[in-house]
C-alpha positions in Angstrom: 6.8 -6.0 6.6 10.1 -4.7 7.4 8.7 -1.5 9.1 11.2 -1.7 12.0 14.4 -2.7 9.8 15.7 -1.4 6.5 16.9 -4.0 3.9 18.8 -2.1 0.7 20.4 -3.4 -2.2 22.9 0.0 -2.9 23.7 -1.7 -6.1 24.2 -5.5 -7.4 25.6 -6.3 -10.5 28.9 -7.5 -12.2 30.5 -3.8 -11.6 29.8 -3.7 -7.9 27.9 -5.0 -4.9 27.0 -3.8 -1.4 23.9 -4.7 0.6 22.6 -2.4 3.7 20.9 -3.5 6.8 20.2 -1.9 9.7 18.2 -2.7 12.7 17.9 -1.5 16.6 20.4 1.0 16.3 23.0 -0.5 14.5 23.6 -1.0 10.5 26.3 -2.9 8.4 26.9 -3.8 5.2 26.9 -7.2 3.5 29.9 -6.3 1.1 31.4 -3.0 -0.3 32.3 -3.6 -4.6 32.6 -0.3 -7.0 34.3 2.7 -4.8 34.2 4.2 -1.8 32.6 7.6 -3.4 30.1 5.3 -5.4 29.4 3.5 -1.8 29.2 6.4 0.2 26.9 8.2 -2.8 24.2 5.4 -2.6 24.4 5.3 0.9 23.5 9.2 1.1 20.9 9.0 -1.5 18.8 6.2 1.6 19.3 8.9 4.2 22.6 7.3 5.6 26.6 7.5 5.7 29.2 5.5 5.9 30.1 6.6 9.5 27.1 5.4 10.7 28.3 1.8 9.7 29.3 -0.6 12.6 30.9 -3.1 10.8 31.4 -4.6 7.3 31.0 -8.4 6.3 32.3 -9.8 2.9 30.7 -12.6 1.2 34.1 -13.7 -0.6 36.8 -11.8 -1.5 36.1 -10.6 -5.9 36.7 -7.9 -6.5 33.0 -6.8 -7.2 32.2 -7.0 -3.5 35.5 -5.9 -2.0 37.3 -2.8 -4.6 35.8 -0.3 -1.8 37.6 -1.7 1.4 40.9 -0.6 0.8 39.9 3.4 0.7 37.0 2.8 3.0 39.7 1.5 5.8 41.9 4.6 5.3 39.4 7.3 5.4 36.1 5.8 7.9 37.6 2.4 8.9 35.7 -0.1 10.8 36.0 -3.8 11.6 35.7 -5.8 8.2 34.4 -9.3 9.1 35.9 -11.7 6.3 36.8 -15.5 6.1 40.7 -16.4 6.1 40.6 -17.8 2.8 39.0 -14.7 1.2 41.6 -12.3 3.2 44.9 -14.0 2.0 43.9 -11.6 -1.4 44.8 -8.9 0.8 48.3 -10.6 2.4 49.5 -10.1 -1.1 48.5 -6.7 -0.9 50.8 -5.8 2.3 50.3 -1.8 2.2 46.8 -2.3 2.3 44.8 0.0 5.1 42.0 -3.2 5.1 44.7 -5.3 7.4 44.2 -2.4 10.4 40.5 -3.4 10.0 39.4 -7.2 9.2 38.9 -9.3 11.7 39.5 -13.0 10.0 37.5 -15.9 11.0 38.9 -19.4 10.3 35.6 -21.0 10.6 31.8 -20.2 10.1 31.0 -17.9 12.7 28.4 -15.7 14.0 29.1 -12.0 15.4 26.8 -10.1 17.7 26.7 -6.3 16.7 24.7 -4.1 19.0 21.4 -6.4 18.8 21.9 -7.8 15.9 23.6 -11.5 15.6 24.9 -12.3 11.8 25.5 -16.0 10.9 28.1 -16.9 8.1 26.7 -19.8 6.5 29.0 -21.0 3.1 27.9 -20.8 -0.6 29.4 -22.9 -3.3 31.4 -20.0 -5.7 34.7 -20.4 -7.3 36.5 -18.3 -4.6 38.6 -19.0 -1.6 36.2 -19.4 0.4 32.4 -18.2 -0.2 29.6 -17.2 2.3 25.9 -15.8 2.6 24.6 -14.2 6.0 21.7 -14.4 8.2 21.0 -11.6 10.3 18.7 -12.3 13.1 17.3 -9.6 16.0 14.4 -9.6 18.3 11.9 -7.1 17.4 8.5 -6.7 20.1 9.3 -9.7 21.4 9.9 -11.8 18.2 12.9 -12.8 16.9 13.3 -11.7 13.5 15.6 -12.6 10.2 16.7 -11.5 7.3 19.5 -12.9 4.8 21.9 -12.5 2.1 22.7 -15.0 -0.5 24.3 -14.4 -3.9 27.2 -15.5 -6.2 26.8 -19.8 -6.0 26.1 -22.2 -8.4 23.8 -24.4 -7.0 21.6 -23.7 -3.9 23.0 -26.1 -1.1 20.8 -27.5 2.0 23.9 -24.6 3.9 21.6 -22.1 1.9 18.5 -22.9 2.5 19.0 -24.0 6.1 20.4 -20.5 6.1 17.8 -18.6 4.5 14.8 -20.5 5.9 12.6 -18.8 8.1 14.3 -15.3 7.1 11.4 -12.4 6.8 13.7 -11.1 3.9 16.2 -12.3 1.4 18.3 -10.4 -1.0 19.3 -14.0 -3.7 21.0 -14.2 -6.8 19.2 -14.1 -10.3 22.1 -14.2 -12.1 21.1 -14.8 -15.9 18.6 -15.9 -18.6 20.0 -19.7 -19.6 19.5 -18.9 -23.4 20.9 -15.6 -23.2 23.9 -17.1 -21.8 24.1 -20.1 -24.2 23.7 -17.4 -27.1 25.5 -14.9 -25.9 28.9 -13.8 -26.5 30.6 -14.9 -23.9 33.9 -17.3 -24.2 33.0 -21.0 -24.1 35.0 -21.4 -21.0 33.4 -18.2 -19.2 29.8 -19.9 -20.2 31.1 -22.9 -18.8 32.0 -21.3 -15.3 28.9 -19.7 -15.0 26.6 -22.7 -15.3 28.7 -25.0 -13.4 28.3 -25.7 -9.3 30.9 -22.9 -8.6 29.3 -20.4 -11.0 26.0 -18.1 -10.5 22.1 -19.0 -9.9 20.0 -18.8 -13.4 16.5 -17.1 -13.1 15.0 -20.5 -13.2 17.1 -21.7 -10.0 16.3 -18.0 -8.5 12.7 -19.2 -9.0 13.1 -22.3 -7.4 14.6 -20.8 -3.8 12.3 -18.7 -3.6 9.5 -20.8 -4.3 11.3 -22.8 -1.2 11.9 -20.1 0.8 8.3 -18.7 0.0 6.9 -21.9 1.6 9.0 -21.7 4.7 8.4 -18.3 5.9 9.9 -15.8 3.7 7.8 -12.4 2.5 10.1 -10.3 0.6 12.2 -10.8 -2.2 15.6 -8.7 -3.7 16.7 -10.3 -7.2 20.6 -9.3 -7.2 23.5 -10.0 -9.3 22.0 -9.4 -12.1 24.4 -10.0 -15.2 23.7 -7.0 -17.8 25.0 -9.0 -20.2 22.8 -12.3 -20.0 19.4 -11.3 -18.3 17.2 -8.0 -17.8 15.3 -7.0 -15.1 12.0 -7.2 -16.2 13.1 -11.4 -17.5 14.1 -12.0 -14.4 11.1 -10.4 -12.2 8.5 -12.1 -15.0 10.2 -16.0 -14.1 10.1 -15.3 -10.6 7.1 -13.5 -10.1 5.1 -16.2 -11.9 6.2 -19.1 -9.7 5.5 -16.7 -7.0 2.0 -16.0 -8.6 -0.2 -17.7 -5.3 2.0 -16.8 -3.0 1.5 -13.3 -0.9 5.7 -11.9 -1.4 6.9 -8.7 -1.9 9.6 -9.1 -5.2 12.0 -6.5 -6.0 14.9 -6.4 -8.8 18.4 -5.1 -7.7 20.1 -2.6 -9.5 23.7 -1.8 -10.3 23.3 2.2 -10.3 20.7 2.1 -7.7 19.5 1.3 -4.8 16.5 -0.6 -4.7 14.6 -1.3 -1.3 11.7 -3.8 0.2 
């Protein structure tokens, strides 16, 4: 699986996000949190740079999937595909080098870079506006597709008719319920975080993929991870175990590291 693309999560957590792909010729990212030193560090350490990006695509516009932009559009820029609602944060932000670079869609859209055609599809988050991506190509005469789902509260039929079918999936695995509950978050931050505009639990995680499993999908990225209410190892065991009869590949995003099907 995967022999003729590359599907990386550089890091994934509440510090920072950035996903790479790259396929027949051409790569991009799925978002670009932390820096643009920490970005172009973790894109060296998988053999790559940022000039060899085509294009950038931004799930919504927090801050832990955007903070790189601004430096990354002075220094290397390159188009930034990016829904209006998420780029009016950066028309308060007039100075900004991203404006030279995004390219704002009002609706869902789908871009064709080089071979590869990307699919905005939305995701319920409390944001301006939210989406995941599908990334399809044709590879020895099949077509391919991979996808990119994180930061939602509830998995949507949007998601999975987006996801379905996809070879590979990079989806959110957020938190531990009872770590959450007993953790030592505000009541009002635990409140966000569980509601339909918040982040996938383990146990919802475990559910997509189990659907996703059943529909086509081999390969599995756990991202978003919350180092504050999950581990790694809780949320590969839930997963892993609902996945127990079925032939996947199931990996756990890091956020210092990037982690690779």
């Amino acid at each position: 699986m995967g022999k003729n693309y590359r599907l990386v999560a550089l890091y994934s957590g509440s510090r920072g996000n950035a996903t790479y792909f790259s396929a027949k010729g051409t790569s991009i990212l799925i978002d670009a949190g932390k820096s643009a030193s920490a970005l172009s560090s973790a894109l060296k350490s998988i053999g790559s740079s940022i000039d060899e990006i085509s294009a950038v695509f931004v799930t919504h516009e927090h801050c832990d999937h955007t903070s790189a932009l601004d430096v990354i559009s002075k220094k290397s820029p390159r188009p930034i595909h990016i829904m209006e609602g998420s780029a009016q944060l950066f028309d308060r932000r007039p100075d900004s080098f991203v404006h030279n670079a995004m390219i704002r869609h009002g609706e869902l859209f789908s871009e064709r870079i080089g071979e590869l055609t990307i699919k905005a599809f939305r995701t319920s988050h409390d944001s301006r506006m939210s989406v995941g991506y599908r990334i399809e190509f044709e590879d020895g005469g099949e077509n391919v597709a991979v996808g990119v789902a994180t930061d939602m509260g509830y998995v949507s039929d949007e998601v999975i008719e987006g996801l379905s079918g996809c070879e590979a999936v990079v989806i959110e695995a957020n938190h531990d319920v009872e770590m959450l509950k007993e953790g030592r978050y505000p009541y009002e931050l635990k409140k966000r975080i569980l509601s339909r505009k918040g982040h996938l639990s383990n146990t919802d995680s475990a559910s997509l993929a189990l659907t996703l499993a059943d529909r086509g999908t081999k390969g599995f990225i756990l991202a978003h991870l919350s180092e504050e209410n999950n581990r790694p190892e809780i949320a590969y065991d839930e997963i892993s175990s609902v996945l127990a009869d079925v032939d996947v590949r199931l990996a756990v995003a890091t956020p210092d590291a990037p982690v690779e099907l």
